[in-house]
C-alpha positions in Angstrom: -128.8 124.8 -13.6 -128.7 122.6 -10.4 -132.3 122.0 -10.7 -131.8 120.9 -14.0 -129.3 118.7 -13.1 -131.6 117.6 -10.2 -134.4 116.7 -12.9 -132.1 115.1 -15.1 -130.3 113.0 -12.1 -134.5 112.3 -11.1 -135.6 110.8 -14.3 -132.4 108.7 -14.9 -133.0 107.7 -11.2 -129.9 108.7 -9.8 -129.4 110.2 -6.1 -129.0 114.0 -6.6 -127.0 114.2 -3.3 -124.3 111.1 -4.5 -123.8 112.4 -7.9 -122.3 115.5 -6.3 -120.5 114.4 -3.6 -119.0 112.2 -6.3 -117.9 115.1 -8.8 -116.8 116.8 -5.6 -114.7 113.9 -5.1 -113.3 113.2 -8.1 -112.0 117.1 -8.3 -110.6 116.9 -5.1 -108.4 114.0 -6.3 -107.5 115.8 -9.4 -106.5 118.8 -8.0 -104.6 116.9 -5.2 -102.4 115.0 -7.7 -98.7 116.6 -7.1 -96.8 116.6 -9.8 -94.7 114.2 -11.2 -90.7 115.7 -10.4 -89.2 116.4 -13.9 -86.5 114.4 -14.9 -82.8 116.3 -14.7 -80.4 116.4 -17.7 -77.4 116.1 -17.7 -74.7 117.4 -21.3 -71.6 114.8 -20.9 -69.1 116.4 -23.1 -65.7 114.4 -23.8 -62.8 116.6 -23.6 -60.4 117.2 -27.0 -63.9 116.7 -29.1 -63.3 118.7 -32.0 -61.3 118.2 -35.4 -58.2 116.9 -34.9 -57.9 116.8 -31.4 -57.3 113.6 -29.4 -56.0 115.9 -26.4 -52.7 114.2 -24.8 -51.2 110.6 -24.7 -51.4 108.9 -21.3 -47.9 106.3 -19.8 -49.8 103.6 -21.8 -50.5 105.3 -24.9 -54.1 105.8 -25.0 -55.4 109.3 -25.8 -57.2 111.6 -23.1 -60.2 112.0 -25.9 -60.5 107.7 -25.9 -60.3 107.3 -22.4 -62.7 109.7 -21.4 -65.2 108.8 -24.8 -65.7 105.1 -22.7 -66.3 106.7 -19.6 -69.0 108.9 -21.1 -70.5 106.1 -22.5 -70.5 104.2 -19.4 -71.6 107.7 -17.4 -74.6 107.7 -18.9 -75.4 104.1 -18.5 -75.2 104.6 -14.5 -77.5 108.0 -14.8 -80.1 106.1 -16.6 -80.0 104.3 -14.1 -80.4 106.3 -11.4 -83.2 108.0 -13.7 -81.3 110.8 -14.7 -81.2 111.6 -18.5 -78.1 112.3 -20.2 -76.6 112.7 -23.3 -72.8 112.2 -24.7 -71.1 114.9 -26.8 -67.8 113.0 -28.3 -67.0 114.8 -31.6 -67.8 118.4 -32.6 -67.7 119.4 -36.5 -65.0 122.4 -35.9 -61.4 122.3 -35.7 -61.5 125.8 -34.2 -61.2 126.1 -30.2 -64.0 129.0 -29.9 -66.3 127.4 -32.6 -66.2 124.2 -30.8 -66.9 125.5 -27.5 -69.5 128.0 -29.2 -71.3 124.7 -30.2 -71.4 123.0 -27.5 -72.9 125.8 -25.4 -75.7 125.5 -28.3 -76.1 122.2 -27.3 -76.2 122.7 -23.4 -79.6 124.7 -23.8 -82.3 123.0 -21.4 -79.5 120.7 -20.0 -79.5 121.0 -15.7 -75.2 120.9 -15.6 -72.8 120.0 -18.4 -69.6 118.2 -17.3 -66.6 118.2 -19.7 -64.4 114.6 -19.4 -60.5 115.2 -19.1 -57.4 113.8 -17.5 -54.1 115.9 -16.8 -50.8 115.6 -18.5 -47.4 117.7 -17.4 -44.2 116.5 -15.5 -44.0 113.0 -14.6 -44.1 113.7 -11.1 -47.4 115.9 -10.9 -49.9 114.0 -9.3 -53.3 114.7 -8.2 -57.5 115.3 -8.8 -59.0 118.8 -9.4 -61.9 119.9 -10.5 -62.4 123.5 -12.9 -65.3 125.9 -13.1 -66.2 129.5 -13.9 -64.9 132.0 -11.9 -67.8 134.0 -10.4 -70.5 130.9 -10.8 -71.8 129.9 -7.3 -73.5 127.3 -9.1 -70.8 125.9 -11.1 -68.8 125.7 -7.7 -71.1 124.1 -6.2 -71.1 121.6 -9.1 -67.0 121.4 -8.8 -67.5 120.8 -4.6 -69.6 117.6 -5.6 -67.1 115.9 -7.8 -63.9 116.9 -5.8 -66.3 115.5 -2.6 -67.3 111.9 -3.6 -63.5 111.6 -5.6 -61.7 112.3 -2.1 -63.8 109.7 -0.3 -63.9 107.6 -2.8 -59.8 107.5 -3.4 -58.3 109.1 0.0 -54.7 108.3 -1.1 -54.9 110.7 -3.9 -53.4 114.2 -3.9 -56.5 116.4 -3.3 -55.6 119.6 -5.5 -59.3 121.3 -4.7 -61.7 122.9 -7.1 -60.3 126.0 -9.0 -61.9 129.0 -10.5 -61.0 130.0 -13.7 -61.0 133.5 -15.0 -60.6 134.7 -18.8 -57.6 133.0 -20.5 -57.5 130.4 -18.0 -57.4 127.0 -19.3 -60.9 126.2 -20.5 -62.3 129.0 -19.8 -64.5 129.3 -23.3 -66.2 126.4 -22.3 -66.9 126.9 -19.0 -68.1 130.3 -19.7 -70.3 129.8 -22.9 -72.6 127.1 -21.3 -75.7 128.8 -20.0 -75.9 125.5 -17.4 -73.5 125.2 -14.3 -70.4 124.2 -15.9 -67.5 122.0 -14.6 -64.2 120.4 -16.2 -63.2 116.8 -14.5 -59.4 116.4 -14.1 -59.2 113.2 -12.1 -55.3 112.0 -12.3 -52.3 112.9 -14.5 -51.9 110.3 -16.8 -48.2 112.1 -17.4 -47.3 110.5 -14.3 -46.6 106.3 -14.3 -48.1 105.8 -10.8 -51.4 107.5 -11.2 -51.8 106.2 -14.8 -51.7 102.5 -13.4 -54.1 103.5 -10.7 -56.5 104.7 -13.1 -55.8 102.7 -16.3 -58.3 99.9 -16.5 -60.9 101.7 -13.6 -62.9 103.5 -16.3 -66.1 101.9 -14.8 -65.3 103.0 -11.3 -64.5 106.5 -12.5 -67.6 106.8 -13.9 -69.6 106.0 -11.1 -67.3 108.3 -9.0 -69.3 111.2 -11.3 -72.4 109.4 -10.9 -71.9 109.5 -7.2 -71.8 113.3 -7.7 -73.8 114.2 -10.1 -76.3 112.6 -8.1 -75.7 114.3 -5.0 -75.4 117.9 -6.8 -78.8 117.2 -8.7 -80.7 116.1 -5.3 
C-alpha cells in the first residue's frame, strides 16, 4: 500500500515524504484536541410548588412560593451567565407531598445538584440562615457548606445557624432524599420575624447572586 500511495503521490506530482508528514500532522492535532469541559446543570426547584401550596406568608404579606419563584428566575439568569445551565421547577401537577417530591426527583435525572428555594417562618423573634441536606450525603453537605459559606461572608450580621442534616421525618426529608443529584434546601432568613423580613424584602436580586456565588464555587 505505501508504494501505491508513492505511485499515486508520483503521478499527481506530489512529494511522497510531505504528504506524510502532513497526515502525520494533521492526526497529531486531532488526537491532541482536549476536550471541550461539559456544561454543569443545575434543577432550581421553588419551594411550596405543588397544588395548593403557596408555603407561608412573610411580615409584608408575600408568600414564601412568590418570593422565591423571582429569585429562581433571576438564579438562572446569573448561571447563564456564568455558563452554567439551569432550569426552574415552580409548579408541580400534585397536591400530594410524596407525589410532588417523587416528580421532581424524576426531573433531577442528569442534573449536577438540585437546590430547593425557601425562606423560614416561626416565632417572631427567630432569626437566622441555614442550610438543609440529606443525612448521610457527603456530597449534599458539601453542597450545604457552599451556600452557608458565601451567605456568611456575604451578610456577616446575620445569625449563622450552620448546615443541618436531616434524617427520615425531618423536615424535607422526601425531597432531599428522592433526588439522585446532591440535594440541598436554602433557608436564608425568617420572614416571621419584622427585622430580617426588611433586610431581605426587596434584595431578591442580591439573594440570588449569593446562590450563584455558591453554586459556582461548589460546581468548580
Amino acid at each position: 500500500r505505501p508504494k501505491i500511495l508513492q505511485s499515486v503521490c508520483l503521478a499527481a506530482g506530489i512529494n511522497y515524504r510531505t504528504e506524510m508528514k502532513s497526515i502525520f500532522e494533521k492526526l497529531i492535532a486531532i488526537f491532541s484536541r482536549k476536550p471541550k469541559p461539559r456544561i454543569k446543570k443545575v434543577l432550581i426547584c421553588v419551594g411550596h410548588s405543588r397544588m395548593g401550596d403557596k408555603g407561608a406568608v412573610s411580615r409584608g404579606n408575600v408568600s414564601e412560593w412568590a418570593y422565591n419563584q423571582y429569585v429562581a428566575e433571576r438564579l438562572r439568569e446569573k448561571l447563564t451567565e456564568r455558563s452554567i445551565s439551569s432550569t426552574v421547577i415552580s409548579e408541580t401537577p400534585f397536591k400530594s407531598y410524596q407525589k410532588s417530591c417523587s416528580y421532581l426527583a424524576e426531573q433531577s435525572w442528569g442534573f449536577d445538584c438540585v437546590i430547593e428555594l425557601h425562606f423560614n417562618s416561626h416565632s417572631p423573634s427567630a432569626n437566622g440562615f441555614e442550610y438543609l441536606y440529606c443525612a448521610g450525603s457527603e456530597k449534599g453537605k458539601k453542597l450545604a457548606e457552599a451556600f452557608r459559606k458565601i451567605h456568611s461572608e456575604v451578610v456577616p450580621g446575620q445569625k449563622d445557624r450552620g448546615i443541618k442534616a436531616i434524617g427520615r421525618g425531618g423536615r424535607g426529608y422526601g425531597f432531599l432524599s428522592k433526588t439522585k443529584p446532591p440535594a440541598a434546601i436554602l433557608e436564608p432568613f425568617f420572614a416571621s420575624n419584622a427585622k430580617e423580613w426588611v433586610l431581605f424584602d426587596g434584595m431578591e436580586l442580591e439573594l440570588a447572586q449569593i446562590y450563584c456565588d455558591a453554586l459556582v464555587d461548589y460546581l468548580a
